[in-house]
N, CA, C and O atoms as a GROMACS GRO file, in nm:
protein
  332
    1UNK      N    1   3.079   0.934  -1.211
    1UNK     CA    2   3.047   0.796  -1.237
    1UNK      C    3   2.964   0.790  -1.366
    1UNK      O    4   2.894   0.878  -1.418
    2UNK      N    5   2.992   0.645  -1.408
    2UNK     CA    6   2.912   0.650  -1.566
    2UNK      C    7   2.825   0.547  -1.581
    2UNK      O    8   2.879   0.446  -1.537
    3UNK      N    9   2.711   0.523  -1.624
    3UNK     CA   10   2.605   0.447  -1.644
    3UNK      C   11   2.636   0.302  -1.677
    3UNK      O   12   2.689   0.296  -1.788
    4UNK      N   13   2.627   0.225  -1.640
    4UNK     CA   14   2.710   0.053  -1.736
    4UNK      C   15   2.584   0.038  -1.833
    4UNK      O   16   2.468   0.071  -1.808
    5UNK      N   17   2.637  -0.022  -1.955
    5UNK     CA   18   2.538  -0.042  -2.079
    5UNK      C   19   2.465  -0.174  -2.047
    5UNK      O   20   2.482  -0.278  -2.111
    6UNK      N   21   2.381  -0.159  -1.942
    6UNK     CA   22   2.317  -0.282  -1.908
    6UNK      C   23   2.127  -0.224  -1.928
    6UNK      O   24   2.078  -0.115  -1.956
    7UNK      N   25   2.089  -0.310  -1.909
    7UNK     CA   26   1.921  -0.345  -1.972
    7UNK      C   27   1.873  -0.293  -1.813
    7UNK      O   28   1.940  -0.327  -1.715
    8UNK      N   29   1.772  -0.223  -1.803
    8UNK     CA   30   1.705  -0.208  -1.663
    8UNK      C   31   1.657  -0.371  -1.576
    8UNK      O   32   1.655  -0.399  -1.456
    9UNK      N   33   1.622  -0.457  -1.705
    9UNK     CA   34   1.575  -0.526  -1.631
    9UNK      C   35   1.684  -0.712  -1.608
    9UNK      O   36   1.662  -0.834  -1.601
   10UNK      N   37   1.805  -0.609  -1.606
   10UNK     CA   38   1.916  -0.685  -1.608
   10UNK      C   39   1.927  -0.722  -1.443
   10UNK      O   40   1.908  -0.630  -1.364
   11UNK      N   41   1.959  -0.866  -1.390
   11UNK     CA   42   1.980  -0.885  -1.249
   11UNK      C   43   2.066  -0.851  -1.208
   11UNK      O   44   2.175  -0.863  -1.264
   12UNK      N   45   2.045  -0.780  -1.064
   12UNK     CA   46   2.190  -0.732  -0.956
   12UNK      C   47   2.284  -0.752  -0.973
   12UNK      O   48   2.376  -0.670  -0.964
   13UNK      N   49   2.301  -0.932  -1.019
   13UNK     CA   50   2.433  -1.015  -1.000
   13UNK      C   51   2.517  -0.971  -1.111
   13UNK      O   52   2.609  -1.051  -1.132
   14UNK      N   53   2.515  -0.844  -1.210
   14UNK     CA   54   2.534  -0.856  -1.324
   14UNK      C   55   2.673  -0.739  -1.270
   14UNK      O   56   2.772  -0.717  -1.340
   15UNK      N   57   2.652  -0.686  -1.153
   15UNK     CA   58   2.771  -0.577  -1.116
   15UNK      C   59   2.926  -0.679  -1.079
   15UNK      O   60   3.037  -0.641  -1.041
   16UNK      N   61   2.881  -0.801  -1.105
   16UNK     CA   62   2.998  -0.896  -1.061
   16UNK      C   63   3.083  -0.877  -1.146
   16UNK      O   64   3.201  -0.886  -1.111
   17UNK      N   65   3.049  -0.846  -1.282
   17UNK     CA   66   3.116  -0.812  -1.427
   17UNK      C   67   3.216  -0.697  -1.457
   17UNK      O   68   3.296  -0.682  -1.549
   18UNK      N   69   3.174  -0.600  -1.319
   18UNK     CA   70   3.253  -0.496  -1.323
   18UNK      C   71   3.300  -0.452  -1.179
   18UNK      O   72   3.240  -0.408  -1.081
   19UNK      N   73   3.427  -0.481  -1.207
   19UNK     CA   74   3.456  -0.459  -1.063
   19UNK      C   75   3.452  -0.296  -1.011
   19UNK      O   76   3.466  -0.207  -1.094
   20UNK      N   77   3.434  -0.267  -0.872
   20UNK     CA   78   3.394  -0.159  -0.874
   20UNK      C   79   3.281  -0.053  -0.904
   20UNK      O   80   3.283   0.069  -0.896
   21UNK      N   81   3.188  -0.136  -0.938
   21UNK     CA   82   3.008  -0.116  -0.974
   21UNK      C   83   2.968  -0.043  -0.866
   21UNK      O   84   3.026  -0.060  -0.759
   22UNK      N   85   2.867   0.044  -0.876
   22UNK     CA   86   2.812   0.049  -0.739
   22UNK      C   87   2.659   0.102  -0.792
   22UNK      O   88   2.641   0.154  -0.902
   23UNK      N   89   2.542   0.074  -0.678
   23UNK     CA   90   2.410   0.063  -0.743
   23UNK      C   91   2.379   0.223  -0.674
   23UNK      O   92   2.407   0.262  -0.561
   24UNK      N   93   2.318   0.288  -0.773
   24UNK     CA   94   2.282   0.409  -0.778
   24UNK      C   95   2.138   0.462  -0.782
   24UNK      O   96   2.070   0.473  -0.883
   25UNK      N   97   2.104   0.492  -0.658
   25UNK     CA   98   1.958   0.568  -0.634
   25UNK      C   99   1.964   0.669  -0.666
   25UNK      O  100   2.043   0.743  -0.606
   26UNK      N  101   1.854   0.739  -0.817
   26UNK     CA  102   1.854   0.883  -0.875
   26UNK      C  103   1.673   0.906  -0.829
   26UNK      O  104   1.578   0.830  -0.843
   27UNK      N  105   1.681   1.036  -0.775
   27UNK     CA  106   1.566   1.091  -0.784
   27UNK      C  107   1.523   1.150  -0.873
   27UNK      O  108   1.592   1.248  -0.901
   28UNK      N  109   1.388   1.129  -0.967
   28UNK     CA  110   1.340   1.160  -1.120
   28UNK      C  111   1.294   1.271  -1.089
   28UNK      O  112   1.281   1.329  -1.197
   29UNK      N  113   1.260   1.341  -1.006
   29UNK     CA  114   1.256   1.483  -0.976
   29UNK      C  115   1.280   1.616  -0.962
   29UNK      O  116   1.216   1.719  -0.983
   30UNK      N  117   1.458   1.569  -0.894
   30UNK     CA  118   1.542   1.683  -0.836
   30UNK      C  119   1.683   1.635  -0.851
   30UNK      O  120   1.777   1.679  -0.785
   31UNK      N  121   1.694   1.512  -0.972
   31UNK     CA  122   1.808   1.430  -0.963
   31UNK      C  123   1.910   1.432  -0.846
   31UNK      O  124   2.022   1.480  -0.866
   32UNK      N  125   1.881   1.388  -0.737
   32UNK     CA  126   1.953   1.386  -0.598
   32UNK      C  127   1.955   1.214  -0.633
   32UNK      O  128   1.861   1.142  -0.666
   33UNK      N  129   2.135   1.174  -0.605
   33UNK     CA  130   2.154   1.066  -0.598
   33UNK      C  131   2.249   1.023  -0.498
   33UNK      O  132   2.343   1.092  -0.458
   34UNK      N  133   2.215   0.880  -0.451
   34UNK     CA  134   2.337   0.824  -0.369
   34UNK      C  135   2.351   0.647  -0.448
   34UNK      O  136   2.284   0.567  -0.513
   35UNK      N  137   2.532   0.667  -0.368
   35UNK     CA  138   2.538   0.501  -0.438
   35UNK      C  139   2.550   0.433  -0.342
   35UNK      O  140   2.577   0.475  -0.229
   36UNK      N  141   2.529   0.294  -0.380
   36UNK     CA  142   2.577   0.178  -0.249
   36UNK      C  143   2.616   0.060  -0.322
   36UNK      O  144   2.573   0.022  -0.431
   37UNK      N  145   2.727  -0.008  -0.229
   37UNK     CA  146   2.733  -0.100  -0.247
   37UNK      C  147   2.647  -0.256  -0.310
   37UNK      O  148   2.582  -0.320  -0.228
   38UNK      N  149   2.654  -0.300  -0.438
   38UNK     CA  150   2.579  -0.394  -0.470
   38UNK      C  151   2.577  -0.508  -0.355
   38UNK      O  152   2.460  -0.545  -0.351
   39UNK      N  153   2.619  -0.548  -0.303
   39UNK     CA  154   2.634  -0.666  -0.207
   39UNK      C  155   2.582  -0.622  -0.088
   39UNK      O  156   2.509  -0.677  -0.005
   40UNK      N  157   2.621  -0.534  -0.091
   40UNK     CA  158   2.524  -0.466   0.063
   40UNK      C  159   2.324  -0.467   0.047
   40UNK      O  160   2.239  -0.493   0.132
   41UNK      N  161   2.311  -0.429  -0.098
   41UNK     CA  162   2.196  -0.402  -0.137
   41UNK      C  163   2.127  -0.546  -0.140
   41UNK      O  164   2.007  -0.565  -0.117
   42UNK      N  165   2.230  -0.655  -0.174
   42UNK     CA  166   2.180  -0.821  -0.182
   42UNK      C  167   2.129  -0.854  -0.059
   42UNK      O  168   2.019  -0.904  -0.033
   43UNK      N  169   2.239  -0.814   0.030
   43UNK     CA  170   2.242  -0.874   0.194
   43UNK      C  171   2.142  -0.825   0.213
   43UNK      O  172   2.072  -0.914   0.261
   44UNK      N  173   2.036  -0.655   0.200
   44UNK     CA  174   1.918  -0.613   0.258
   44UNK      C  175   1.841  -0.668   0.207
   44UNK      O  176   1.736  -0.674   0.271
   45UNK      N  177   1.841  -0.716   0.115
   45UNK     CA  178   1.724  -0.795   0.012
   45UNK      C  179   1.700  -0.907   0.049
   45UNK      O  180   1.586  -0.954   0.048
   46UNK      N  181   1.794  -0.964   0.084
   46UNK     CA  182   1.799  -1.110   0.173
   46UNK      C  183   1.747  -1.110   0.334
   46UNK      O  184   1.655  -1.185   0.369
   47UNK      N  185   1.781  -1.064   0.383
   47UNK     CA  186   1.720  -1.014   0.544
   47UNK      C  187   1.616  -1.018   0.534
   47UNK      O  188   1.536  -1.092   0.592
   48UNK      N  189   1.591  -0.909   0.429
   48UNK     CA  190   1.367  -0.858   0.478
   48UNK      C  191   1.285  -0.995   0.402
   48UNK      O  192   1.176  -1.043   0.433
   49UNK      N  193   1.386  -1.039   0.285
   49UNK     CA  194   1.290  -1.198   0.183
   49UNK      C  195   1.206  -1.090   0.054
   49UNK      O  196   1.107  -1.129  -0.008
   50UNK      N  197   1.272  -0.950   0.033
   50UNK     CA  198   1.226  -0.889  -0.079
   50UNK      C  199   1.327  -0.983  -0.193
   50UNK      O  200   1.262  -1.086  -0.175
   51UNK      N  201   1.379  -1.004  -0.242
   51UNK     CA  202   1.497  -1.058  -0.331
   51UNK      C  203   1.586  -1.115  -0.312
   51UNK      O  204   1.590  -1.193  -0.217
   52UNK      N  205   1.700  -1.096  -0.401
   52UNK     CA  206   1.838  -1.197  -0.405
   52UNK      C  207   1.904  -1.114  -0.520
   52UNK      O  208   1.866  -1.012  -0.576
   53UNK      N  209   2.034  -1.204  -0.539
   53UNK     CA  210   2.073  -1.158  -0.674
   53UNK      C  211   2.028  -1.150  -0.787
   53UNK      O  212   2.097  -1.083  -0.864
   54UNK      N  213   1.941  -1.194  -0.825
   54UNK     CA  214   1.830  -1.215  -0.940
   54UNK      C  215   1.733  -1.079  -0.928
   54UNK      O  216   1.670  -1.038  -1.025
   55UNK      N  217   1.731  -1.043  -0.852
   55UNK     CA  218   1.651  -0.907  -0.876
   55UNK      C  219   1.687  -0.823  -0.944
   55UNK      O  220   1.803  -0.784  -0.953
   56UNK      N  221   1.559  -0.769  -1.025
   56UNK     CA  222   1.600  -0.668  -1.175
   56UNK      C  223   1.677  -0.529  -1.076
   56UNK      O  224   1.637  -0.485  -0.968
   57UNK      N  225   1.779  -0.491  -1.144
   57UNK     CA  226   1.837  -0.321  -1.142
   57UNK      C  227   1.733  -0.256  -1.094
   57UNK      O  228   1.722  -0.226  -0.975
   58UNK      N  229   1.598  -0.212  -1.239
   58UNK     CA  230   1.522  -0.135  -1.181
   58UNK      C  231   1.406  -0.171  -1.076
   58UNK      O  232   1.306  -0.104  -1.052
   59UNK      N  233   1.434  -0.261  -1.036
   59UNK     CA  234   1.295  -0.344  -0.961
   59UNK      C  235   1.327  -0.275  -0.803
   59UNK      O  236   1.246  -0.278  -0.710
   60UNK      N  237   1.472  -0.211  -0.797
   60UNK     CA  238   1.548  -0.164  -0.660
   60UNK      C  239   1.494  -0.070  -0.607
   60UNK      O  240   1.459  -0.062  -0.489
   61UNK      N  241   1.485   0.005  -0.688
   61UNK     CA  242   1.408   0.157  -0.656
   61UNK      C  243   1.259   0.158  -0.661
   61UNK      O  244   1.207   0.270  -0.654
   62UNK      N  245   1.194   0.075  -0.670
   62UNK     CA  246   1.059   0.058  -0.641
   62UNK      C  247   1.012  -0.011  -0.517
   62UNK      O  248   0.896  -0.028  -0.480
   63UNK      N  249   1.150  -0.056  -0.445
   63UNK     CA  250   1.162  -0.075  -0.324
   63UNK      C  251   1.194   0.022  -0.216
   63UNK      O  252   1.207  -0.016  -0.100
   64UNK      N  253   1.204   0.108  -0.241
   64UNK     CA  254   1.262   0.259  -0.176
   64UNK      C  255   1.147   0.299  -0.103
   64UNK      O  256   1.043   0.319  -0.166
   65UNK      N  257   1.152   0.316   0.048
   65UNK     CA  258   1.021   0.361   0.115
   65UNK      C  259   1.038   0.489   0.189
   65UNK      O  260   0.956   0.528   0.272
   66UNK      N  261   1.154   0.559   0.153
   66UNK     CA  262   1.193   0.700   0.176
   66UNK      C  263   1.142   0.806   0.115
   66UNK      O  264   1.122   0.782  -0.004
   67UNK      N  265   1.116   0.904   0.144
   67UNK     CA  266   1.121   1.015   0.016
   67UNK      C  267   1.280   1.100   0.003
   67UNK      O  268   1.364   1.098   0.093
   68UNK      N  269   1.291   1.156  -0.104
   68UNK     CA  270   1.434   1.213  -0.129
   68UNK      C  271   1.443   1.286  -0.031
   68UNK      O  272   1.344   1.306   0.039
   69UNK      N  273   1.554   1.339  -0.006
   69UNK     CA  274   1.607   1.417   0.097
   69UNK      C  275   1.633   1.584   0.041
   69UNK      O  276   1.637   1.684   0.113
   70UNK      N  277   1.650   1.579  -0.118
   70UNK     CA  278   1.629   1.695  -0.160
   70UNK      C  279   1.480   1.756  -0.193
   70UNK      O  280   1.464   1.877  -0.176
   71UNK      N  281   1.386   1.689  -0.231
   71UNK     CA  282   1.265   1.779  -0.320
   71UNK      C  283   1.138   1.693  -0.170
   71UNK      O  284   1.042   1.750  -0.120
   72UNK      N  285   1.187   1.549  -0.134
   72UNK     CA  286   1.075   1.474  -0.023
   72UNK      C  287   0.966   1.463  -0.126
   72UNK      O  288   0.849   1.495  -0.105
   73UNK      N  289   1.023   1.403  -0.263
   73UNK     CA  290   0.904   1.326  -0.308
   73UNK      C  291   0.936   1.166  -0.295
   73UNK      O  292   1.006   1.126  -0.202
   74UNK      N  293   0.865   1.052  -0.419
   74UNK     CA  294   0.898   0.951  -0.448
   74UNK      C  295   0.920   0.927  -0.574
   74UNK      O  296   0.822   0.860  -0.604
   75UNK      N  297   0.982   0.937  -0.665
   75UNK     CA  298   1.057   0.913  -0.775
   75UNK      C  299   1.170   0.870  -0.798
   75UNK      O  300   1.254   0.935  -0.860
   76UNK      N  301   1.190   0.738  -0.746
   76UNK     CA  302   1.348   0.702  -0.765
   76UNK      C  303   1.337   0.596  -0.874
   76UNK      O  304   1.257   0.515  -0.919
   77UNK      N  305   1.483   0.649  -0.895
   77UNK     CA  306   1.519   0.529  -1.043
   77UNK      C  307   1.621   0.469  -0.984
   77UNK      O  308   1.661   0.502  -0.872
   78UNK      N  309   1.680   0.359  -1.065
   78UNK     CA  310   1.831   0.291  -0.988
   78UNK      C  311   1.909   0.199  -1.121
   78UNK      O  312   1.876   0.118  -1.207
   79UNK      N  313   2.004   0.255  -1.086
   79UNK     CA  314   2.104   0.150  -1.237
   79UNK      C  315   2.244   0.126  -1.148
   79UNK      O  316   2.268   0.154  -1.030
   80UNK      N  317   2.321   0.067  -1.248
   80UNK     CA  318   2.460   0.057  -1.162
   80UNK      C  319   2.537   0.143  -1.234
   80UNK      O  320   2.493   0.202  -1.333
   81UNK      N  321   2.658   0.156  -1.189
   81UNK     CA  322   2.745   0.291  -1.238
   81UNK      C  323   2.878   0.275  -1.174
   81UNK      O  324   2.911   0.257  -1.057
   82UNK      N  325   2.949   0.288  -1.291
   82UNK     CA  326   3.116   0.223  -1.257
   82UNK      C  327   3.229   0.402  -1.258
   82UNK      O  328   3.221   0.509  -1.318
   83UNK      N  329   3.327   0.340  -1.149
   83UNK     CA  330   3.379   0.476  -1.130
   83UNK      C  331   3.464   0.522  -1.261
   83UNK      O  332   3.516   0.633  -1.265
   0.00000   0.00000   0.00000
C-alpha cells in the first residue's frame, strides 16, 4: 500500500476521493501497522462523541489507547493509504 499525497491535517472525509482508501495505524517505534476501514473508523468516532468526518488524519492516532502489539509502546501515527 502507498501513502495518498494528502496533508496530515487533512479530514477523514477526504478517503471519499479515493476509492479503496484505507486508514492506517503505524507504530513510530517498531513500524508495526494495521489498516481499517475509513467508515468504520467514522462510525467509532461517532458512538464514543470523539469526532466525525471532519476529524484530522493525524488527530486518529492520538486517539489510540492500546499499546502496539509488537514493541507495547505508544507511538502511533495514522495516514490513509490506497491499495
Amino acid at each position: 500500500m502507498r501513502p495518498l499525497p494528502l496533508d496530515q491535517g487533512a479530514p477523514l472525509a477526504a478517503h471519499e476521493r479515493y476509492p479503496g482508501s484505507r486508514l492506517e495505524l503505524v507504530c513510530g517505534s517498531c513500524t508495526w501497522s494495521r489498516t481499517y476501514r475509513p467508515a468504520r473508523i467514522v462510525e467509532r468516532l461517532q458512538a464514543r462523541r470523539l469526532g466525525d468526518r471532519q476529524t484530522a488524519i493525524a488527530a486518529i492516532a492520538h486517539l489510540v489507547q492500546w499499546p502496539c502489539p509488537g514493541c507495547r509502546r505508544m507511538r502511533w501515527g495514522s495516514r490513509l493509504v490506497a491499495p
